[in-house]
ROTOR-734936 format. One record per residue (C-alpha): x negated, y, z; residue in three letters. Coordinates in steps of 0.5 Angstrom, whole numbers, padded with zeros to 4 digits, always signed. Layout:
BEGIN
XYZala/...
# end
This chain:
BEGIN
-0009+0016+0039unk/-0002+0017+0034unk/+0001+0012+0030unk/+0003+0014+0023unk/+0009+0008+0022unk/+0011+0007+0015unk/+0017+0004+0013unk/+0020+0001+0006unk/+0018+0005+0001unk/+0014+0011+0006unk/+0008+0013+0004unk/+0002+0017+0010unk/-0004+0020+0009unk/-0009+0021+0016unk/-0016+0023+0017unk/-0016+0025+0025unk/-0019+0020+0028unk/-0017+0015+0033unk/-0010+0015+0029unk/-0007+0009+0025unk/-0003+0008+0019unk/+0001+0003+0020unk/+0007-0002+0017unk/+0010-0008+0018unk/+0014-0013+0015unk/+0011-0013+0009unk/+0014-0019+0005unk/+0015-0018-0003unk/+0014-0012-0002unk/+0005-0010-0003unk/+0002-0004+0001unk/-0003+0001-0004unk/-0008+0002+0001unk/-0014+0008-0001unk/-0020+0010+0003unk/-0024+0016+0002unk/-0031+0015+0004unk/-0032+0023+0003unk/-0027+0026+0006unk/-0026+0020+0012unk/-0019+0020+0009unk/-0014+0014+0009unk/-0007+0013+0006unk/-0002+0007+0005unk/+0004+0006+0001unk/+0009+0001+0003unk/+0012-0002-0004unk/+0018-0004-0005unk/+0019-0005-0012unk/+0015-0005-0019unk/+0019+0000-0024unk/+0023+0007-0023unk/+0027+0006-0028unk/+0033+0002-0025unk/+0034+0008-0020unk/+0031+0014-0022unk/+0035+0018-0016unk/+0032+0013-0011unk/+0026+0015-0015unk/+0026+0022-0014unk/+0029+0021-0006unk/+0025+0016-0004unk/+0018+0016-0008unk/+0015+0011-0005unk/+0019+0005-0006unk/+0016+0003-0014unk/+0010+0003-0015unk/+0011+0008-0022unk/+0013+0014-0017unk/+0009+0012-0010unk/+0001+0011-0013unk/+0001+0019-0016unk/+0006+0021-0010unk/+0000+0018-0004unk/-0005+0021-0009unk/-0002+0028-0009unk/-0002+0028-0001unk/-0009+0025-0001unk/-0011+0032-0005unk/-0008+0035+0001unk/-0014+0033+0006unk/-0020+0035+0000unk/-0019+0027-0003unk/-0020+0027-0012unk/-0013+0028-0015unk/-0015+0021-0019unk/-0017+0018-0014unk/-0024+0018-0016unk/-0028+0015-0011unk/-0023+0012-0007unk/-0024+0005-0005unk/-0018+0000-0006unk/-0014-0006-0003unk/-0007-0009-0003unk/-0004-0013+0002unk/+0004-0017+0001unk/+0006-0019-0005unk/+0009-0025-0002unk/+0015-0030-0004unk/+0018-0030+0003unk/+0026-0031+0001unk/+0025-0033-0006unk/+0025-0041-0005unk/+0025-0043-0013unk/+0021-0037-0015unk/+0027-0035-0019unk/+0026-0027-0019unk/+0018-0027-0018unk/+0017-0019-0014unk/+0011-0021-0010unk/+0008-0022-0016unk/+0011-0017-0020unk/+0010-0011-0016unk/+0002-0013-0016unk/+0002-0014-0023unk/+0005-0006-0024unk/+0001-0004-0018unk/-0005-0007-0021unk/-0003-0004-0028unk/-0002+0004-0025unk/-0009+0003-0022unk/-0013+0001-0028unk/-0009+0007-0032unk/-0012+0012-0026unk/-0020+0008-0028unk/-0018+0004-0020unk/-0018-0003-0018unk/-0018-0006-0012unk/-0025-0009-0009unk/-0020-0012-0004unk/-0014-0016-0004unk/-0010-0020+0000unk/-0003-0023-0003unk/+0002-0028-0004unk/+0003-0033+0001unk/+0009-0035+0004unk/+0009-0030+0010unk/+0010-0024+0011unk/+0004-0018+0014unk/+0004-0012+0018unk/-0002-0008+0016unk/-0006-0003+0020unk/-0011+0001+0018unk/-0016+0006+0024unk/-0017+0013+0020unk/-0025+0013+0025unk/-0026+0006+0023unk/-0023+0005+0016unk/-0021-0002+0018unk/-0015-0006+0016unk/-0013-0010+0021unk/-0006-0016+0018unk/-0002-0019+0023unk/+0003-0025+0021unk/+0006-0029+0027unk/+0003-0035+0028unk/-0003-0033+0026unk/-0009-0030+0029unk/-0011-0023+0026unk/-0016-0022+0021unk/-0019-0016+0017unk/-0018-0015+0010unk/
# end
């Protein structure tokens, strides 16, 4: 049974089952989770920031760090494992986007990378039928490739399923 960890701005794919995919700490940052019914293939980003634009070098190092870049960048190694390039078919759910640091929700980037997440998705004919965002606390994510359950954790907080 392997763990495939993802950090701030990585992105994974599996479909061996009794493996996960798993991040953790998830604060303002919102992680894009795709599963495919068709293939049992299971995917996750951890997003950091909404747009590229403000470092297109980081983009190009680190695609998974904006949502711009980390949506077709988690499609196309989903492809990979036989999953629709588009992601027709896949279902979808985000988690994060929390306002953990930002006491006078000055810079709003919990909000403002679901928003940018939601807006990509909806340009790909996709839209989350789970959702599990805001708040003031972090989340850890993780998803069973044999189940395709999503597991969050938060501490002080009993586990719960999205």
């Amino acid at each position: 049974m392997g763990q495939i960890v993802l950090g701030v701005g990585d992105y994974g794919a599996s479909n061996t089952p009794g493996e996960d995919v798993k991040t953790f700490a998830l604060g303002s940052c919102v992680s894009v989770i795709f599963l495919d019914p068709k293939t049992r293939t299971v995917g996750m980003a951890h997003i950091a920031l909404p747009d590229s634009s403000i470092n297109k070098a980081k983009a190009t190092e680190k695609p998974g760090y904006f949502a711009d870049t980390a949506i077709p960048a988690l499609l196309d190694m989903m492809a990979k494992f036989g999953c629709n390039k588009r992601g027709k078919g896949m279902v979808v759910k985000l988690c994060g986007g929390a306002n953990v640091m930002d006491t006078n929700d000055t810079f709003q980037i919990g909000k403002r990378n679901a928003l940018a997440i939601k807006k990509i998705l909806w340009s790909y004919g996709m839209g989350a039928v789970a959702e599990d965002l805001g708040g003031n606390f972090s989340r850890t994510v993780t998803i069973s490739v044999s189940a395709g359950q999503i597991t969050l954790s938060s501490p002080g907080k009993p586990n719960w399923q999205l």
